[in-house]
C-alpha positions in Angstrom: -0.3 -4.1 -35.6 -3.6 -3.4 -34.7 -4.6 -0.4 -32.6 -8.0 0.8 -30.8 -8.7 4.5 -30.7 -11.1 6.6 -30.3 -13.9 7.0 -27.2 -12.9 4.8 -24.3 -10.3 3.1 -26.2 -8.8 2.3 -22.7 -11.7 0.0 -21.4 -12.3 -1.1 -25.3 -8.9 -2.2 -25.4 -8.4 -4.0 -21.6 -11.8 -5.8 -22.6 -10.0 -7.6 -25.9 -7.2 -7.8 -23.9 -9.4 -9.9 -21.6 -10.8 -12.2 -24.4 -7.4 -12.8 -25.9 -7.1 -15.2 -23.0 -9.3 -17.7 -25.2 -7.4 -16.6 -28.2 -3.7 -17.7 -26.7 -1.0 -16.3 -30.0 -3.7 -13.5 -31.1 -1.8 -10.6 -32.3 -2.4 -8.1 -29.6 -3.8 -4.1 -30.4 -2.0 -1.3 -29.1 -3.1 2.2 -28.4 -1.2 3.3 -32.2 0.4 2.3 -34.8 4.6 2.2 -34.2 5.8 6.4 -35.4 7.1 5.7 -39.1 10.7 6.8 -39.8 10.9 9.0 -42.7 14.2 10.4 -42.7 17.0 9.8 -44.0 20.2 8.2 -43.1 22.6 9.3 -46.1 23.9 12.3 -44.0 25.2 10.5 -41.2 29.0 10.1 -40.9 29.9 5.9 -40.2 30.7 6.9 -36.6 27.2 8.2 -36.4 25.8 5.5 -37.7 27.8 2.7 -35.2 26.4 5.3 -32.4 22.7 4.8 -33.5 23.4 1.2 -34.0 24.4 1.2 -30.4 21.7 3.6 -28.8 19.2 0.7 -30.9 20.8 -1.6 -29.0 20.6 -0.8 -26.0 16.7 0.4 -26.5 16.1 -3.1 -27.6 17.3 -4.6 -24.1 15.8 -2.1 -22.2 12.4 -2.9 -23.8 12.7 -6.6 -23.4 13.6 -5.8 -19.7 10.9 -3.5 -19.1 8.4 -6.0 -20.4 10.1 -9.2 -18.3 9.7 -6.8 -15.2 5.9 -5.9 -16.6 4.9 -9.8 -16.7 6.5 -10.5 -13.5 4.5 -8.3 -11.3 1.5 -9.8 -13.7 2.3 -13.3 -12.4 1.8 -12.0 -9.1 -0.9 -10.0 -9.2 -2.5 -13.2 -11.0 -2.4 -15.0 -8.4 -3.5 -12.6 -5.8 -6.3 -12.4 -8.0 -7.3 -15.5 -8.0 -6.7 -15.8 -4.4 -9.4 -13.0 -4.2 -11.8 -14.5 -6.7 -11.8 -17.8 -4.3 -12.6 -15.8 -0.9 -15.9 -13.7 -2.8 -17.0 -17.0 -4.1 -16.4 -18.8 -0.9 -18.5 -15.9 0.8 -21.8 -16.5 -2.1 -23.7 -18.8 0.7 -23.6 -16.1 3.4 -23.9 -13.3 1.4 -26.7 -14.4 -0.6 -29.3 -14.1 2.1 -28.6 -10.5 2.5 -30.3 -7.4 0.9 -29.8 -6.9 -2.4 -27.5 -4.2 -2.1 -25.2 -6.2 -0.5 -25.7 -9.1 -3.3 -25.3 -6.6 -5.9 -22.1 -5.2 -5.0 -21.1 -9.0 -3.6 -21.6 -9.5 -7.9 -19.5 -6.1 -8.4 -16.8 -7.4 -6.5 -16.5 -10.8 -8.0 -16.7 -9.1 -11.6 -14.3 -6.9 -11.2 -11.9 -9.7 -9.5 -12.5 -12.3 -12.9 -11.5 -9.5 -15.1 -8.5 -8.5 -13.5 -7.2 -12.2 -13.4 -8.3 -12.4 -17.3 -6.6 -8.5 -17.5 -3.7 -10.2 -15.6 -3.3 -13.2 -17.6 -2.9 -11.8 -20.6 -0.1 -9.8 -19.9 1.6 -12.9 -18.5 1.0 -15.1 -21.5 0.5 -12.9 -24.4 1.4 -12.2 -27.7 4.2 -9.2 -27.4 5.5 -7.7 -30.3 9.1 -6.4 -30.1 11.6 -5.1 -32.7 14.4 -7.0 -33.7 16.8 -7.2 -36.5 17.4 -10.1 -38.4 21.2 -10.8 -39.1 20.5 -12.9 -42.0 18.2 -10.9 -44.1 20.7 -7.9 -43.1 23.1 -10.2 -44.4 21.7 -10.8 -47.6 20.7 -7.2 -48.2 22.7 -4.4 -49.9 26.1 -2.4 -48.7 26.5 -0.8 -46.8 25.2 -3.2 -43.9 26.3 -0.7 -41.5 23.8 1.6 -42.8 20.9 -1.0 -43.1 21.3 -1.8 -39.7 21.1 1.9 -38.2 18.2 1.9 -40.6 16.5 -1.2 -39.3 16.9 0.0 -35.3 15.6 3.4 -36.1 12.5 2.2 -38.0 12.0 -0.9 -35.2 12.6 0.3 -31.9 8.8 2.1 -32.2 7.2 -1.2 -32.4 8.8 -2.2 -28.6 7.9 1.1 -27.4 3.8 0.7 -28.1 4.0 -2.5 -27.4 5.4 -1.9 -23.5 3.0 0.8 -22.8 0.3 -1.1 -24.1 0.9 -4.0 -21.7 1.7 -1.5 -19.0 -1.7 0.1 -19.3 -3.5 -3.2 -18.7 -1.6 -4.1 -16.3 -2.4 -0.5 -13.9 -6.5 -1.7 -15.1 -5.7 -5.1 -13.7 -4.6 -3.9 -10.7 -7.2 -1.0 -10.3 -9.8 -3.4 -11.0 -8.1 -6.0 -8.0 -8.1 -3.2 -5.4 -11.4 -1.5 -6.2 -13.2 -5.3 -6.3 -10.5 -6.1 -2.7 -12.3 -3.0 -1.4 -15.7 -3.6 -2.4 -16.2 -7.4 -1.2 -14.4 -6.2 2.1 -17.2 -3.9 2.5 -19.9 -6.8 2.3 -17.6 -8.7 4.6 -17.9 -6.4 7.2 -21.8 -5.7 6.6 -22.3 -9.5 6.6 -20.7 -9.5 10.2 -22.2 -6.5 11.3 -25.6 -7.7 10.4 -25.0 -11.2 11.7 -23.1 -9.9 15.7 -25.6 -7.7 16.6 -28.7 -10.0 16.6 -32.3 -8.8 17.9 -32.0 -9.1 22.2 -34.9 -7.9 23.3 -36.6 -10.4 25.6 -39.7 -11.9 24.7 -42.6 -11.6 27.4 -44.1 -14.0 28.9 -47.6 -12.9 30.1 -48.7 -14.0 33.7 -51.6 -14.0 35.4 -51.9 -13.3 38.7 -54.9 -14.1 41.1 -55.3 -12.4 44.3 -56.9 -13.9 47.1 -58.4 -11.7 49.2 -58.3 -13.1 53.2 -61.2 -14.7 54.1 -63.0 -12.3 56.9 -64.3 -14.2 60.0 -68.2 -14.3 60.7 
């Protein structure tokens, strides 16, 4: 699997994340490569053995749920997303005759609202790598099977567990980046109206001149 490390791995990964999008069955990077199992299983009594085989199990379901739950709340913040990205580009017209400032952080906002619908869609739709066991090759391989197969769930069960907090990561950025770009264009909103309610009411002057007639006297 591939992995991103290093300085601002976070951003650098969420911003691949966000290409994958044009890339739909891309193998996805985590944050590390899946911890290695090096020991060894000839110790363990059979009944220690079907109790790893069990405990692999149940990791395996509670990974694929974790992940179902994970894209669900993606689906919705997708939307809301995109619901946002349509209300900031629905405001451009008014919002480009303001001062800069405003237009700048108008551009923020609708940055930050694109990235976490790409951040968002991703999650939905990508690639995710999970453990599993295949019951034919298990089949085919050596005796004991019992033993392969604790083998195979200790040595697999890592790969689920990057993959999960890897999408749960991007999904947090996705919705950090929705609320932060949410707060920002509400901001503009409400210096658009400001500037827009309180218009200039001072009342032109209109200058008059007045003549005064003085009576006439009488002769």
């Amino acid at each position: 699997m591939p992995t991103v490390t290093g300085p601002f791995a976070e951003p650098r990964l969420y911003l691949l994340y966000c290409a994958a999008v044009l890339h739909p069955g891309r193998p996805l990077p985590t944050f590390a490569d899946p911890a290695p199992c090096t020991g060894s299983l000839d110790h363990l009594q059979p009944q220690d053995l079907t109790l790893l085989i069990e405990e692999g199990r149940r990791q395996f379901d509670r990974q694929a749920t974790d992940l179902d739950r994970i894209r669900n709340r993606a689906g919705a913040l997708a939307t809301v997303s995109l619901a946002l990205t349509a209300a900031i580009t629905a405001r451009s017209q008014a919002v480009l005759s303001e001062h800069w400032v405003l237009i700048a952080a108008w551009a923020l906002s609708c940055l930050l609202a694109v990235l976490a619908v790409a951040g968002a869609a991703t999650v939905l739709t990508g690639r995710a790598v999970l453990g599993r066991m295949d019951t034919a090759l298990t089949a085919q391989g050596t005796p004991p099977v019992q033993k392969q197969l604790a083998a195979g769930y200790v040595q697999y069960v890592s790969i689920g567990e990057e993959t999960v907090r890897t999408f749960l990561t991007v999904f947090r950025d996705a919705a950090m980046l929705a609320i932060a770009s949410a707060l920002i264009f509400f901001t503009v909103v409400l210096c658009t109206l400001h500037s827009t309610t309180h218009p200039d009411t001072t009342e032109p002057t209109c200058p008059t001149s007045t003549t005064c007639s003085q009576p006439a006297h009488p002769k």
